[in-house]
C-alpha positions as CSV (number, residue, x, y, z in Angstrom):
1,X,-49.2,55.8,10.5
2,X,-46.3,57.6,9.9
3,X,-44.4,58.4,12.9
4,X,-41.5,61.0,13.3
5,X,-38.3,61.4,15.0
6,X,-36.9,64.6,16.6
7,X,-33.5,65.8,16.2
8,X,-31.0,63.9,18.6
9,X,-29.6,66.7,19.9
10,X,-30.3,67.8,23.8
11,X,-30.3,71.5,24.5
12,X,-28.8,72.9,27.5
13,X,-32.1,72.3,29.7
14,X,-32.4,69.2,29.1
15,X,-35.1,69.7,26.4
16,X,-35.0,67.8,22.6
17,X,-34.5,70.0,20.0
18,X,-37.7,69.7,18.4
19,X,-36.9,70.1,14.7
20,X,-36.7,67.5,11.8
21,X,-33.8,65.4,11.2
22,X,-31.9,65.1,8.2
23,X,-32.4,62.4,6.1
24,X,-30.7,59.0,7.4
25,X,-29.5,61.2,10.4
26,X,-29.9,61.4,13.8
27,X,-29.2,65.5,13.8
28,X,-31.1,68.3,12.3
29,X,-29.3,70.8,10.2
30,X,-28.1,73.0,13.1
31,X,-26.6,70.1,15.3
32,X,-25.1,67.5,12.8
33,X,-21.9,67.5,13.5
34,X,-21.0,67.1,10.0
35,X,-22.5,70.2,9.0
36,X,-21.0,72.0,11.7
37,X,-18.8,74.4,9.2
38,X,-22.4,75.0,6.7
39,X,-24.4,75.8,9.9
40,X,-22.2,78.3,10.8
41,X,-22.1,80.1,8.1
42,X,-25.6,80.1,7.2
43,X,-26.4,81.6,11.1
44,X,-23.8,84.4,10.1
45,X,-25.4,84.9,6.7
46,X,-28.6,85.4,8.7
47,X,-27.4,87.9,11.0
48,X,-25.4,89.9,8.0
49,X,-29.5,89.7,6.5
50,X,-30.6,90.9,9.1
51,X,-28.3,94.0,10.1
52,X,-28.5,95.1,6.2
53,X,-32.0,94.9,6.6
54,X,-32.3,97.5,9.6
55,X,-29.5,99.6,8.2
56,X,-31.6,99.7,4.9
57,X,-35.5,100.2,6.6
58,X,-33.7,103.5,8.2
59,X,-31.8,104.5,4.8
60,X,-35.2,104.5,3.1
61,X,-37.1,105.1,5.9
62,X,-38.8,102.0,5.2
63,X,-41.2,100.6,7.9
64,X,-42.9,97.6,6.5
65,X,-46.2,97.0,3.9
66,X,-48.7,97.7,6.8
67,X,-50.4,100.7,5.4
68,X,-50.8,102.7,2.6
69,X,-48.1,105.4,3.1
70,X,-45.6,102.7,3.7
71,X,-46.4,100.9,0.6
72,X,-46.5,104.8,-1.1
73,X,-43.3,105.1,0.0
74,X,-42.2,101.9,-1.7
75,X,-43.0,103.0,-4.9
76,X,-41.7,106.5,-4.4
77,X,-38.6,104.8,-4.2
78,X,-39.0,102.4,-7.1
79,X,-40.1,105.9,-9.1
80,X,-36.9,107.7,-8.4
81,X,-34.6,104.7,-8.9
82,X,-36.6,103.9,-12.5
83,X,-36.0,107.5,-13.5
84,X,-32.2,107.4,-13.2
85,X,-32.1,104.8,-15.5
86,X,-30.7,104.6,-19.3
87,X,-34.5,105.5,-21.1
88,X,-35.4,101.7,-22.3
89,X,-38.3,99.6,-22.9
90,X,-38.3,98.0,-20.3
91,X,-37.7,101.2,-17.8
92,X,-40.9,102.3,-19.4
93,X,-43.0,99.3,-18.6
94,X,-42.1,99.3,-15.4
95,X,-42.7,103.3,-14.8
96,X,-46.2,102.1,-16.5
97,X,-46.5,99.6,-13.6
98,X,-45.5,102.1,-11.2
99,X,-48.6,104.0,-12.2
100,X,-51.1,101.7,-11.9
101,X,-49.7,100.0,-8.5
102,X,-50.0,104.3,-7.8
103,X,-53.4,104.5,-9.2
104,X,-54.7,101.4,-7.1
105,X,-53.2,102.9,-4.1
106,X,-54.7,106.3,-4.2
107,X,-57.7,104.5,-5.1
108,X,-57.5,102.2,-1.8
109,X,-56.8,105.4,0.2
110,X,-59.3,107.1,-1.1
111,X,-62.2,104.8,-0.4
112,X,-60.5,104.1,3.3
113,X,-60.8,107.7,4.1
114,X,-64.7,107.8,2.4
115,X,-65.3,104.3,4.8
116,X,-63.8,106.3,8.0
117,X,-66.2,109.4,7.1
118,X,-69.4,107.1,6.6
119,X,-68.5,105.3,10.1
120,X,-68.0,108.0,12.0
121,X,-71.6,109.6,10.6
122,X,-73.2,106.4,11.3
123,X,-72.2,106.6,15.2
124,X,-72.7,110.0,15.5
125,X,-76.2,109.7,14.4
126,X,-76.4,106.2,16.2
127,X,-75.3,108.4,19.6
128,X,-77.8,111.0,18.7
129,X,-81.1,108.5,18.4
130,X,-79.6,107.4,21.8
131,X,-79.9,110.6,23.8
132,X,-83.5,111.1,22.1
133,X,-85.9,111.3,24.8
134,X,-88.4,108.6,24.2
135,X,-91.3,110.5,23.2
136,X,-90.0,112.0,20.1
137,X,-88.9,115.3,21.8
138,X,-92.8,116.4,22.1
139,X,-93.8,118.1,24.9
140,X,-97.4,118.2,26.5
141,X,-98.3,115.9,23.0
């Protein structure tokens, strides 16, 4: 049974830090002394990541791959940037890409909206049995 050490390093509460040590050390990454300087600069290369990253969501009003006009909007952008290019093979494969990635999307969209439509029938006819009175609707039968 293998059993692993934490990271040497107590954090202002008292608490371990819970990650991995380095290898023949008693620090992890962010608390070897040694690496100090590498840390550093690899927490301010995160944060630079991460402001570019907002700054270029809003430029291209980009808000993630969680539906299908967001991932639209991806290859709208892709489109436009392919079509300012020199004319070239490989421009065209990729425009060729483009479409089908298109084609699948429309296709996906399509069929969600179709799915939405049947689902909303189906309960509207499911609330419609409900309210049936239980004889059919005959009276004096």
């Amino acid at each position: 049974m293998l059993i692993r050490k934490g990271c040497a390093y107590a954090k202002a509460d008292g608490q371990p830090c819970r990650m991995a040590p380095l290898h023949d050390r008693p620090y992890c990454f962010s608390h070897d002394p040694e690496r100090a300087e590498e840390a550093a600069e690899a927490r301010r290369l995160g944060g630079l990541r991460r402001k570019k990253e907002g700054t270029i969501a809003v430029a291209f009003d980009f808000a993630g791959l969680e539906s299908v006009p967001a991932i639209r909007r991806i290859l709208e952008i892709v489109t436009i940037d392919l079509f300012a290019l020199d004319n070239s093979i490989a421009r065209d494969r990729t425009l060729i890409s483009a479409a089908v990635a298109a084609t699948k999307l429309l296709e996906t969209g399509e069929l969600e909206a179709r799915l939405a439509s049947l689902e909303l029938a189906v309960a509207t006819a499911r609330a419609s049995h409900a309210s049936d009175p239980p004889d059919g609707g005959l009276l004096g039968g």
